[in-house]
N, C-alpha and C positions, 0 to 999 in steps of 0.2 A: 785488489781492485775495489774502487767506489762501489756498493751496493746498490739498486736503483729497485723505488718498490713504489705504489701509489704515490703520489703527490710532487713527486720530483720530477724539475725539467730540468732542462740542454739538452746539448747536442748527441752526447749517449744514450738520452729516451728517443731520440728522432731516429740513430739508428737501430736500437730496437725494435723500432716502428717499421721501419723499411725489411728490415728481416723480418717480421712476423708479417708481414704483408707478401713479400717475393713466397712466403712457406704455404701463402693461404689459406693464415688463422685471421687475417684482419684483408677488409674487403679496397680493393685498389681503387685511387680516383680516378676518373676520365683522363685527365693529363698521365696519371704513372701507364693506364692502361695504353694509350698511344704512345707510348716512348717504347713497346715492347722490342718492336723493329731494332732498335740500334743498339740492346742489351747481349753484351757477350756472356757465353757460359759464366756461371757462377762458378768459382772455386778454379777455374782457368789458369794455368803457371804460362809463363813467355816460355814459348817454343815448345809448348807440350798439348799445342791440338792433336787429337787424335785422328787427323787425317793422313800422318805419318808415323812409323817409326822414328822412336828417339836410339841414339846412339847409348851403348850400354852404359850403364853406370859405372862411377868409380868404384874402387875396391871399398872407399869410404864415402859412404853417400854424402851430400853436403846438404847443411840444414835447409830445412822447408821455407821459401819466404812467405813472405802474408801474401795472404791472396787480396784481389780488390774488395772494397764494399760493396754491399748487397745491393745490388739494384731493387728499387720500390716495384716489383712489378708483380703479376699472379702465379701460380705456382703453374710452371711449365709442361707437366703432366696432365695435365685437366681433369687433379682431383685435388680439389682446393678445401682451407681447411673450415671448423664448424664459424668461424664468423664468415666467410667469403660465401658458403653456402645460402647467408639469411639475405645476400642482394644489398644489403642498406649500405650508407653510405660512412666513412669515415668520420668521427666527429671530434671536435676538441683540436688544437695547435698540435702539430706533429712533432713538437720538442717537450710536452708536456705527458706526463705517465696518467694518464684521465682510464675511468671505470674500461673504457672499453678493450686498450692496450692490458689493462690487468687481466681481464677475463680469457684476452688473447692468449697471454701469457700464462695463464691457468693450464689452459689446454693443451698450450703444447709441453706444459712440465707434463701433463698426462699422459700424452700421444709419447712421453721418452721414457716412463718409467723414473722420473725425477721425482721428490719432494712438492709435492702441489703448495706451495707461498706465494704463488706470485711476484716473489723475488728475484732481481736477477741478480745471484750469485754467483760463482767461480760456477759448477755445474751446469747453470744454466746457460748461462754463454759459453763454458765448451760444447755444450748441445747446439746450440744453435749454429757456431761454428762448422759441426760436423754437419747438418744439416745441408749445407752450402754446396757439399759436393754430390754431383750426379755422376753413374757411372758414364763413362766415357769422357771426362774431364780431364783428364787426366791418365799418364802413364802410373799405372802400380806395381811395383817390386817389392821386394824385401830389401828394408833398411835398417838394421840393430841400431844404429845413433838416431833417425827421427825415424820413428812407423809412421805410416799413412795410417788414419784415423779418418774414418769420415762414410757419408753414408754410401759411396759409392762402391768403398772395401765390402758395408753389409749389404751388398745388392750382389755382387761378386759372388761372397760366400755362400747368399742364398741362393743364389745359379744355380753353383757349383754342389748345395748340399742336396736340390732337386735333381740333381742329375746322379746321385748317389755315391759322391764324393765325399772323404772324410775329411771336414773341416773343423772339426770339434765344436764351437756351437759361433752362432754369426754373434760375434761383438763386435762388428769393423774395426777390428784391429789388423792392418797386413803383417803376420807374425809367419813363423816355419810352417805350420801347419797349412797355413791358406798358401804358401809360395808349394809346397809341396802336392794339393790339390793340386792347384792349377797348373804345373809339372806333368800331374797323372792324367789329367784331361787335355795336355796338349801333345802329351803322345800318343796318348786314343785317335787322337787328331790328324794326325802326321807331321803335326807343328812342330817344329824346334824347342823341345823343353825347358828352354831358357828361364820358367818361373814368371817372367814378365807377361801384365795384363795388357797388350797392346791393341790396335787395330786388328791385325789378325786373328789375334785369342778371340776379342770381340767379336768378330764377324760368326766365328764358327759357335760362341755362345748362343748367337741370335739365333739360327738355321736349329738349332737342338730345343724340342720342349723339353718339359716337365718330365722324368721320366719313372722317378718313386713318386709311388703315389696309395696312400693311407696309412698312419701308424708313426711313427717315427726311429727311423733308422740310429739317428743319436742316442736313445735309450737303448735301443738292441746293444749297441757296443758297448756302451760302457756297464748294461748289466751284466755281459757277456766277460766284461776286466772284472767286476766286482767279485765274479763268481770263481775267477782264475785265481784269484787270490785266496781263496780257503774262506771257513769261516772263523779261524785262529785269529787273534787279534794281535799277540806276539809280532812287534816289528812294525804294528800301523804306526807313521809318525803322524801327530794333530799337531797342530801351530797355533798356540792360545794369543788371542789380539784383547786384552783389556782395555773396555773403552779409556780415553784419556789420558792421562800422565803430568808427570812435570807441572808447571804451574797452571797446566789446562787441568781444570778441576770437573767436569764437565756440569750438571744438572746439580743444583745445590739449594734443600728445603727443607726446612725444619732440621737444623744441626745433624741431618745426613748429603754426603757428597757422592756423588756416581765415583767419582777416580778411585775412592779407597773400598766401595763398597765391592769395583769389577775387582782390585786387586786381589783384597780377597777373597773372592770368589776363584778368579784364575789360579790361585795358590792352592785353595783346597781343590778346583777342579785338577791341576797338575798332580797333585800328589795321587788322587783317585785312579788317573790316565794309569800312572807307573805301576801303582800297585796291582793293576791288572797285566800288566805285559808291554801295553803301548810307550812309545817313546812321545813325550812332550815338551814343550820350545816356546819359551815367553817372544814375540816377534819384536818388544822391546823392553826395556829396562823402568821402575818410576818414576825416574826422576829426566822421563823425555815422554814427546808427545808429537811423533811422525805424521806427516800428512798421510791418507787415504794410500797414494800413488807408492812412498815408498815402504808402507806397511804390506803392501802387495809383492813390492819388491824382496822384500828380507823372506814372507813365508814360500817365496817360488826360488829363492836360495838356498831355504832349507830343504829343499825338492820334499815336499807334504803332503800328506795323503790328504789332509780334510784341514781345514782352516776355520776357527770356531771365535768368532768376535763378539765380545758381553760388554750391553750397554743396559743403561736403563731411561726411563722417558720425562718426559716432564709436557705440563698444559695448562694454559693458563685455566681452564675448567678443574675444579677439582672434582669435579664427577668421571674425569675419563682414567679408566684403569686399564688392567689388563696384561697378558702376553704379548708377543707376534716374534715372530720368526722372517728373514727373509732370504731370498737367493736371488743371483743371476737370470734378470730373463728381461724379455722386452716382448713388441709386434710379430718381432719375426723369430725370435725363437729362445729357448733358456738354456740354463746348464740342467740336463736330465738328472745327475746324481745330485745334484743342489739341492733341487726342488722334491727330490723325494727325502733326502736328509732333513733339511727343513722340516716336514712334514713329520719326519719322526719326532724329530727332538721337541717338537710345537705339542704335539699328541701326550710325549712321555712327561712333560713339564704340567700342562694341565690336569691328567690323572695323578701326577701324586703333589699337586697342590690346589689348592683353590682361589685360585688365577684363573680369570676371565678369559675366553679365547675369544684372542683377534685374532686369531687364525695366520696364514702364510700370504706371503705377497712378492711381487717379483718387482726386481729395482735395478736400476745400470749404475750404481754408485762404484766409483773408481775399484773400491776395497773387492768387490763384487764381480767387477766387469775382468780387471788384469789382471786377478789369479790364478792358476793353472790346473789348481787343485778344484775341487768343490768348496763350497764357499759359502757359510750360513752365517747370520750376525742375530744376534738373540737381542730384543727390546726385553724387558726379563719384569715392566710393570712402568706406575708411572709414581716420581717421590716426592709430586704435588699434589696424590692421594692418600690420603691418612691408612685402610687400608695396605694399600699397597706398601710404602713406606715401612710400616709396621710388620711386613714380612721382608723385604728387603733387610732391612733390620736386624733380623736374627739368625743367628747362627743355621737352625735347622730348618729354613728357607734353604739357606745357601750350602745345604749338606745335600739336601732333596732336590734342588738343579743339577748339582753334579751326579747323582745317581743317574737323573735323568739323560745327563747327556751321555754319558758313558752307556746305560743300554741301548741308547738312539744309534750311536756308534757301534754294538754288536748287531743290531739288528740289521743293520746298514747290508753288512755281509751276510748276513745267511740266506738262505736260501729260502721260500714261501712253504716249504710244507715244516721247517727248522722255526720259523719263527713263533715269538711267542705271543700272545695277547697284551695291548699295548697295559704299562701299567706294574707285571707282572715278572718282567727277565731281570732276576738280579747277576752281575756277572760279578763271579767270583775274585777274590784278591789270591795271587800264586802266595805259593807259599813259602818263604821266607821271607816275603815284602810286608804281611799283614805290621 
């Protein structure tokens, strides 16, 4: 897809305009606001009002068609976003990307956990996309050839996770886990556990609050698997994702390149994995360079215990350096083992080097969002900084990352009176491997 970013017009800025208007980041005019009356649900499919049950599905669901376009109107919840809040009014041709549409645009890359550019990218219009649907739009089931994506599945999930249902964490994605929820809450119910999000499921959603309430029950579980599992490392499988590949070279400055500098780092990171006990898995080859989507794909078919993606950064400032670390998370909720791995491997990367911490952040990036496993992507500095660069660069940089990731990963398992001060756990290499 055309990229659209300040200063560009047609008909693609107009209807970004109209979407970030219907979302209530950009304020509606008098005419879009009286048209509200004759606007049908957004994200609406022919013959999937929710005033009926639909007849079940085929054995093989059939592809999703497009849904209509956005209607220009206010956000139908009557919680509109930060431009709709300041009252003023629209300015500039509605086919043209003028300051105000970018600002719009800013904030809802914010409100999703996206890349703040102000860009509309691939990202950002599947965000906005999913944005389109409310629940009750639609019938939700489980489909292995198209999932329902959209915000109506993370309203669903978030129901279903306050009611104390294990949905593993709200990514709206309708995957096993949420058909399987809503399964368990519809035989609570007395419903038909059919999996299917219908009229009925709905009605009996609505009648149920809130029913956990303080703490989060997503970490209870999965600290609870973490623990089940020993604190041996023997048998963990990790899925190394090097940023890049193939003729994607990625961040290229001063006669160093991101693709060869992850590579070898994932090569000495792999070897380190083995020589402890863990089992490791390049998720591709260098001479290819997979989208986001099926690099999620390959490490949820090597069914992986933790999935570890090294990039490095780049800016046009050469004053900005640093780490960061990120995981799975959004408004409405993260992946609990993500965000505390993150947090290790961010900790043990700072203390045995002298790399700036940017600290941890949460992000819906595909790589992030649809894999099964926990899910960390390391920025590892940036190689439009002399600095930085300069340890990128050398060998025992990239000896000293791998130390660290690999205690960040014992640590992961043990247990809080087992652990050791961040900095400090060297994990031994078995013996015959050294």
């Amino acid at each position: 897809m055309k990229l659209l970013r300040l200063g560009d017009q047609g008909s693609a800025v107009a209807e970004v305009r109209a979407a970030l208007t219907y979302l209530g980041f950009l304020p509606a005019t008098p005419r879009q606001s009286g048209e509200r009356g004759n606007v049908a649900p957004p994200g609406t499919r022919p013959g999937e009002s929710m005033g009926t049950e639909l007849p079940p599905p085929a054995a093989t669901a059939p592809p999703i068609p497009a849904v209509p376009a956005i209607p220009a109107v206010p956000a139908a919840d009557g919680a509109p976003g930060p431009a709709a809040a300041s009252g003023g009014a629209a300015a500039g041709p509605p086919d043209r990307f003028d300051p105000d549409l970018d600002n719009a645009l800013r904030a809802f890359q914010q409100s999703r956990g996206l890349s703040v550019d102000g860009i509309l990218g691939p990202d950002t219009a599947r965000a906005l996309e999913e944005a389109r649907h409310n629940l009750g739009d639609r019938l939700l089931y489980l489909s292995a050839a198209h999932p329902f994506v959209g915000d109506d599945v993370a309203a669903l999930q978030e129901r279903l996770f306050n009611m104390g249902f294990d949905i593993g964490r709200t990514d709206g994605i309708f995957g096993p886990r949420t058909e399987s929820a809503v399964r368990d809450f519809q035989r609570n119910r007395g419903l038909d556990p059919d999996g299917r999000c219908g009229p009925r499921t709905l009605r009996e959603l609505k009648r149920l609050r809130r029913t956990v309430t303080g703490g989060r029950p997503d970490v209870l579980r999965e600290s609870v698997r973490l623990l089940a599992r020993g604190t041996s490392l023997l048998g963990v499988v990790v899925a190394l994702d090097p940023g890049h590949g193939g003729d994607d070279l990625g961040i290229v400055s001063g006669g160093l390149c991101e693709r060869d500098i992850m590579a070898d780092l994932a090569a000495r990171l792999t070897t380190r994995l083995l020589d402890s006990g863990l089992e490791s898995h390049l998720i591709h080859g260098p001479d290819e360079s997979p989208n986001e989507s099926e690099r999620a794909a390959r490490a949820n078919e090597l069914e992986a215990d933790l999935l570890i993606s090294l990039h490095a950064d780049g800016s046009t400032s050469r004053h900005a350096r640093g780490v960061s670390a990120y995981y799975y998370g959004n408004a409405r909720g993260s992946s609990a083992v993500g965000e505390r791995f993150a947090q290790l491997v961010q900790r043990e990367i700072v203390s045995r080097t002298d790399m700036p911490d940017c600290r941890t952040h949460p992000k819906v990036w595909d790589l992030l969002r649809r894999t099964r496993m926990p899910t960390v992507r390391l920025d590892l500095g940036y190689l439009t900084n002399d600095q930085d660069a300069r340890a990128l660069g050398s060998t025992e940089f990239r000896a000293a990352v791998a130390e660290a990731v690999l205690a960040a990963t014992q640590r992961l398992f043990l247990p809080p009176e087992m652990d050791a001060p961040t900095g400090q756990l060297h994990v031994p290499r078995l013996a015959g491997r050294a």
